[in-house]
C-alpha positions in Angstrom: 18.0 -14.0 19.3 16.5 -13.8 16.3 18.0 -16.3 13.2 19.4 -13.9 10.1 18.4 -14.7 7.2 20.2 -13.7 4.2 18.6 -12.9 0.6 19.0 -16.1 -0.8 17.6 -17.4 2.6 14.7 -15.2 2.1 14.0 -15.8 -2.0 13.5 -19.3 -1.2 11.5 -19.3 1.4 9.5 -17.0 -0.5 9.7 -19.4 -3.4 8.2 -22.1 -1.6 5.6 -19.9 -0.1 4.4 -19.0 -3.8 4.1 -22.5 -4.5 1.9 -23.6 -1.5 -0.6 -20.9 -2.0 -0.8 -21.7 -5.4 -1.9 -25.4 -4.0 -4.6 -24.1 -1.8 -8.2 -24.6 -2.0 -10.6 -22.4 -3.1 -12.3 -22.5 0.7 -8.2 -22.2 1.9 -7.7 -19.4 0.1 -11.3 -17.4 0.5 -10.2 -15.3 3.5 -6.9 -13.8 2.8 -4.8 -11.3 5.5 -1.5 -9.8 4.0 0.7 -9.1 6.9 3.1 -6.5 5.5 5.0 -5.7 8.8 4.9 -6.9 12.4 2.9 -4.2 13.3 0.1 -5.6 11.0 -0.4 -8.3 13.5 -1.5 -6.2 16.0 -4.3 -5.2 13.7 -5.1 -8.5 12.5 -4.8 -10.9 15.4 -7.8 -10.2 17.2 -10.6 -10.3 14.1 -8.5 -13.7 13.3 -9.1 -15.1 16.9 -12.7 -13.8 16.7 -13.4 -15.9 13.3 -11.5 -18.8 14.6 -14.6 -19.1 16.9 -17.3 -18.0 14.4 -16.5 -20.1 11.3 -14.8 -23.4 10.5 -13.4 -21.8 7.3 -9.7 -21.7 6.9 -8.0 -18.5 7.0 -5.0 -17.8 5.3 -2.1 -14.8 6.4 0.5 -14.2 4.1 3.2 -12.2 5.2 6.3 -9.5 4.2 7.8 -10.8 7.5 10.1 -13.6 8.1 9.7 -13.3 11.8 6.1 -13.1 12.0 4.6 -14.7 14.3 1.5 -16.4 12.3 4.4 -18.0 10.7 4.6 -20.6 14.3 1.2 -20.8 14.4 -0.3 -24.0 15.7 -3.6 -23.5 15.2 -4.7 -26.1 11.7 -7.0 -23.4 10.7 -4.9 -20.9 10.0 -2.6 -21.3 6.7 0.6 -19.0 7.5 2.7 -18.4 4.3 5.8 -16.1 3.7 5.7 -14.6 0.8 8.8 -12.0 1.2 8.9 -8.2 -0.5 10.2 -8.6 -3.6 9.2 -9.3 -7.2 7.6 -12.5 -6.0 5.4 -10.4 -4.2 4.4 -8.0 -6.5 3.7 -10.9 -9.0 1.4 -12.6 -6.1 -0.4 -9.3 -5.9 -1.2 -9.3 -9.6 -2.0 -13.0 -9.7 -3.4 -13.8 -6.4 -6.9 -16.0 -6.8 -9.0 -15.0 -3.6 -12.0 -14.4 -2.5 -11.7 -11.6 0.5 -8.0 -10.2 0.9 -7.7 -7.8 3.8 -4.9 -5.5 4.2 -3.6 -2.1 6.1 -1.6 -1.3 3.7 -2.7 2.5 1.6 -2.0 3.1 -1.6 -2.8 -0.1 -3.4 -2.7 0.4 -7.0 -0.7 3.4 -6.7 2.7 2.0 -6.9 4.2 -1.6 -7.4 1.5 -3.6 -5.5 -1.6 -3.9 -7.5 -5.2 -5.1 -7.5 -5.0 -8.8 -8.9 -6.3 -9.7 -11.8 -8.9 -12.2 -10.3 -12.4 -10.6 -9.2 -10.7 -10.3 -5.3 -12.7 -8.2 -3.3 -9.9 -5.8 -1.4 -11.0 -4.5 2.7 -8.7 -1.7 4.3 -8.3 -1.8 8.0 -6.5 1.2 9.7 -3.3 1.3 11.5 -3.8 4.4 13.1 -7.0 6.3 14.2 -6.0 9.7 12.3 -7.6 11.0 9.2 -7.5 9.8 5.6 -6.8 13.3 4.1 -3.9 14.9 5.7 -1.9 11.8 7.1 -2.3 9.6 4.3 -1.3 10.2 0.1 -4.1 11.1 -1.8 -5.9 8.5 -3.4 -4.6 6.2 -0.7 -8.1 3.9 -0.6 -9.5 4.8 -4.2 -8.2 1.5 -4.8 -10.7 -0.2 -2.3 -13.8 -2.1 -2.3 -14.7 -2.2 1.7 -12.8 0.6 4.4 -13.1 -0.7 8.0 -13.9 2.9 9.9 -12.3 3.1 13.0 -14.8 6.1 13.4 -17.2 8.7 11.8 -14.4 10.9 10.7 -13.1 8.0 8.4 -16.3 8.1 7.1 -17.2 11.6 6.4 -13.9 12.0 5.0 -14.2 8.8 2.7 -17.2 10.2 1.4 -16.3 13.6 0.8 -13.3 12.5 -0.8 -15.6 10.3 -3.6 -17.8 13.0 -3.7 -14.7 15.6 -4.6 -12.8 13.2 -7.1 -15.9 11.3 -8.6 -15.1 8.3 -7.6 -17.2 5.4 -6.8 -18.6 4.8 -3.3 -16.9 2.4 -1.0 -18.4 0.5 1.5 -18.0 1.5 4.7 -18.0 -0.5 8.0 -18.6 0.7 11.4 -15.1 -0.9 12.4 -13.4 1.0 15.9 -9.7 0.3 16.7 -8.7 -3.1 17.6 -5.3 -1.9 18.9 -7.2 0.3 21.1 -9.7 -2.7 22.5 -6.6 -4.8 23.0 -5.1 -2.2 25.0 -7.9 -1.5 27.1 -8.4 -5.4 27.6 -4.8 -5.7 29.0 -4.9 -2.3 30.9 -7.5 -3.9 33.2 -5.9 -7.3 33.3 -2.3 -8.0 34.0 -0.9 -4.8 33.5 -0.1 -2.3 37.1 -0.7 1.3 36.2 2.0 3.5 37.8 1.0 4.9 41.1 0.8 8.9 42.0 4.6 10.3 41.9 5.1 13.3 43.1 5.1 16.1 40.4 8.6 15.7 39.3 8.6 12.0 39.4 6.2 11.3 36.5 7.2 9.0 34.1 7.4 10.5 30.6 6.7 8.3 27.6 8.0 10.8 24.2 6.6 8.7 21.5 6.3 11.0 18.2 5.6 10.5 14.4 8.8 10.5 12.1 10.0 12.8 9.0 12.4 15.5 9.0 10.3 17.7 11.2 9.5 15.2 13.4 9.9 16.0 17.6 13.1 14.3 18.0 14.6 15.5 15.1 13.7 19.2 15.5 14.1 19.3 19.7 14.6 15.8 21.0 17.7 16.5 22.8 17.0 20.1 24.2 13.7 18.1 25.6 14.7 15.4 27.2 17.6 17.6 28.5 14.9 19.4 30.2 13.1 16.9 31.2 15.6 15.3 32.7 17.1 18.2 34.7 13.5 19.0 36.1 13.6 15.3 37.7 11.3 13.2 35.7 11.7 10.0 34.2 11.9 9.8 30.8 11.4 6.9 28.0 12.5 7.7 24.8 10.2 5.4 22.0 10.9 6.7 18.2 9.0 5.2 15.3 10.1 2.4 13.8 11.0 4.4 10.5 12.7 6.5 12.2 15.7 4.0 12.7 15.1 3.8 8.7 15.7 6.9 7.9 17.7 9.1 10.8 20.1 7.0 12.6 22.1 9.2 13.5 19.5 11.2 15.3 18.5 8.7 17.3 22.1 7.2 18.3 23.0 10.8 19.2 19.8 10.9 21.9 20.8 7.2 22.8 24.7 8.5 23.3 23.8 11.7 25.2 21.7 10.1 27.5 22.2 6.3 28.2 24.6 7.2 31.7 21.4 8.9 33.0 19.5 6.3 35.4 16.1 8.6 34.8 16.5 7.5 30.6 15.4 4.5 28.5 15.5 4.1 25.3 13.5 1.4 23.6 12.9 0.7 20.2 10.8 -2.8 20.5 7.4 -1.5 19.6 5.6 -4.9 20.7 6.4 -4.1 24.5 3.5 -1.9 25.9 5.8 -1.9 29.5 6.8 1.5 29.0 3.1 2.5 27.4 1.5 1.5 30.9 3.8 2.5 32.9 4.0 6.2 31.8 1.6 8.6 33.5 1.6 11.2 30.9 3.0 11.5 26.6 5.2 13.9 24.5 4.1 13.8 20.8 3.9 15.6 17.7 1.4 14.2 14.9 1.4 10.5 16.0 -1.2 8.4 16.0 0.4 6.6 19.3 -1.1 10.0 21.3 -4.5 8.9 20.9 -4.0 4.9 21.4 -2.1 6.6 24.7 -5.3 8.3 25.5 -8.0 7.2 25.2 -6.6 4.0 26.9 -5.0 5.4 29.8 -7.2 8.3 29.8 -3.9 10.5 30.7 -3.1 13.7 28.9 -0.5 14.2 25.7 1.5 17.0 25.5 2.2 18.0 21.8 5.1 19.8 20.5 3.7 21.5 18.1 6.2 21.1 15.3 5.0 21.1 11.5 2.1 19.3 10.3 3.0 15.8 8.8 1.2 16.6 5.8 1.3 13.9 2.7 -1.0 15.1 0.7 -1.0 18.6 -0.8 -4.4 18.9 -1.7 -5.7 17.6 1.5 -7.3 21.1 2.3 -9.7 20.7 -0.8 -11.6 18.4 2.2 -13.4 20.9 3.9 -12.8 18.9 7.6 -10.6 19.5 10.0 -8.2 16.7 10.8 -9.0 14.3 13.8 -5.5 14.6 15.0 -5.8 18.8 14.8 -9.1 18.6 16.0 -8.3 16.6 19.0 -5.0 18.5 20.4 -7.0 21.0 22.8 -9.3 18.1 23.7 -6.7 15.2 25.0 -3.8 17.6 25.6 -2.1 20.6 25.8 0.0 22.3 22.8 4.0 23.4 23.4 6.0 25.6 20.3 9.4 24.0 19.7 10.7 27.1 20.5 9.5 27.0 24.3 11.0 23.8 24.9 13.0 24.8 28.0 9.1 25.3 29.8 8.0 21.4 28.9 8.9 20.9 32.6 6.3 23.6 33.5 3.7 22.4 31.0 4.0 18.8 32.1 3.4 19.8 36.0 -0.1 22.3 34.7 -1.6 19.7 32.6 -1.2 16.9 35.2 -2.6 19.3 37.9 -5.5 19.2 35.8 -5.7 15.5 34.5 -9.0 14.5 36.4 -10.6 17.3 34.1 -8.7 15.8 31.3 -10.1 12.8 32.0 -13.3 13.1 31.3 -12.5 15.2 28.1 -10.6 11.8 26.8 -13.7 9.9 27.7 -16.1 12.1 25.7 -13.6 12.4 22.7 -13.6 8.5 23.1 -17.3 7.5 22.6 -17.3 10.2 20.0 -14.8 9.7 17.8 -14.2 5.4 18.1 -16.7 3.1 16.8 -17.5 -0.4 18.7 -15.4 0.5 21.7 -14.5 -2.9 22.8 -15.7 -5.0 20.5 -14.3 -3.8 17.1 -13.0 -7.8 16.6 -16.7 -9.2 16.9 -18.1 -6.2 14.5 -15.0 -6.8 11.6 -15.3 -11.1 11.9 -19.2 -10.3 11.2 -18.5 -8.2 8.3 -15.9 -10.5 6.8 -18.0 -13.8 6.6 -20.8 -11.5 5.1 -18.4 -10.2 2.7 -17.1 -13.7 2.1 -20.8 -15.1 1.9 -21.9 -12.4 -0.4 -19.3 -12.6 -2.9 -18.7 -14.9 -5.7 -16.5 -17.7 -5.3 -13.1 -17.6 -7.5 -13.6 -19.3 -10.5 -11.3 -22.7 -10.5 
């Protein structure tokens, strides 16, 4: 079990983690990841290991998270310090003397977290494979100096978007996914894939975005009631901000359904159990669908509820969406309002999922850079970013 900390827990430990980094080096401090979440670590983890082994240089992580992992870590080259979220944080932002800070957090500059005052030179790595302009605020990386692309959508879009607004040009790195090359990695390692069931014993994983016209809360129940009457097993896996910001939606599915041996419900998003084990995913406009396939190369069903749109003027980029684009490609699309025929849909598409198959694949080497080896391509640009830039001036 995890220890609780309370706020005053938290402020000090924060306090003191202010007060190392302000000790630091100017080597200790050169390379800088901010962990804002634990599911920043998933992004970060394997560049760090891949500069472990190409540099001697230390690497700092600062972190939002008082359960993060780097904050154990063993390894003397890596300087973990908690930092917390609160005002100490934002006055780190402002103050913070680095040399190369990497981040996945959008919007820098845009709200309470801003650009420091030092000469820091700020990289964006994606948490998600969708597109800049539809998924994302708008201005969400105006703010930053390098964008790792997980593919050449990110960078058409980036450019388009300068091009549009007048803004400077960014440079861009041929990234790819590292949550995707991790995934693949443990898919053929230790992980069993789920053997042929007959059609209606597939395992379902519904794993959809969050919002107030998100899958679950539009149809969640009336689908997994389906689902569940047509035979199939069924894992329910919501967003982490979707406990945020609907409870009771979600203790109403957990409620409903718990008695039912062919239902799980899991909200710990650093299992991938149920994301191997599941031969086919119900979605909406979450990135998870394409991490899904293009590992597993296994269909997604969509519900095609409204587009998660956070940007209103996201249709001034003349480019289809990657996660529109994609739908017909890796999937099959259901209206909310044919939800009692999911169980129909379902058996079709995985009638037809060797054809699927090799529609993933293409989509795949199209659309994802440095399949594979995204960590060896972002260490590389880091150090030249690192060697390339100026040193911070105390």
């Amino acid at each position: 079990m995890k220890k609780k900390y309370s706020f005053i827990d938290k402020f000090f430990k924060a306090w003191q983690g202010f007060r190392k980094f302000n000790t630091l080096t100017d080597k200790e401090r050169s390379i800088v990841f901010y962990v804002e979440d634990e599911t920043s670590w998933v992004h970060f983890s394997p560049i760090i290991k891949e500069l472990t082994k190409k540099t001697q240089n230390p690497i700092c992580c600062v972190t939002s998270d008082p359960y993060d992992s780097s904050l154990e870590e063993t390894n003397p080259q890596i300087i973990p310090i908690y930092i917390g979220d609160g005002v100490l944080r934002t006055i780190f932002f402002k103050i913070i003397d680095a040399t190369v800070m990497i981040l996945t957090m959008p919007d820098l500059q845009k709200f309470h977290l801003k650009r420091s005052n030092y000469p820091v030179k700020y990289v964006y790595i994606f948490h998600s494979m969708v597109s800049t302009h539809m998924n994302y605020r708008k201005g969400a990386f105006d703010h930053y100096d390098t964008i790792f692309c997980v593919g050449p959508h990110h960078e058409t879009e980036i450019r388009a978007t300068e091009k549009l607004y007048g803004l400077p040009p960014k440079k861009l790195i041929k990234h790819g996914y590292g949550v995707l090359d991790s995934l693949l990695e443990q898919s053929h390692q230790d992980i069993q894939l789920p053997t042929v069931y007959a059609k209606n014993k597939l395992r379902i994983l519904i794993a959809p975005s969050w919002g107030p016209c998100g899958l679950l809360e539009i149809c969640g129940v009336e689908l997994i009631n389906n689902l569940l009457s047509a035979g199939y097993n069924v894992t329910v896996r919501p967003h982490p901000l979707t406990r945020w910001h609907y409870p009771k939606q979600l203790d109403v599915i957990n409620s409903r359904f718990k008695h039912n041996i062919e239902f799980s419900y899991e909200e710990n998003i650093c299992s991938h159990e149920s994301f191997f084990s599941s031969h086919l995913m119900i979605s909406d406009w979450s990135g998870a669908a394409m991490e899904f396939a293009f590992c597993l190369e296994r269909p997604i069903l969509f519900i095609d509820v409204p587009q998660k749109n956070n940007n209103p003027e996201y249709e001034k980029i003349l480019l289809s969406p990657l996660e529109v684009k994609l739908r017909t490609q890796i999937g099959r699309i259901l209206s909310p309002d044919s939800i009692d025929q999911a169980d129909k849909f379902i058996e079709k598409i995985w009638e037809e999922r060797e054809s699927f198959g090799e529609d993933i694949r293409a989509a795949r080497n199209k659309w994802v850079h440095n399949v594979k080896s995204s960590a060896e391509k972002g260490s590389i640009a880091i150090l030249e970013l690192l060697n390339n830039s100026k040193p911070p001036m105390k």
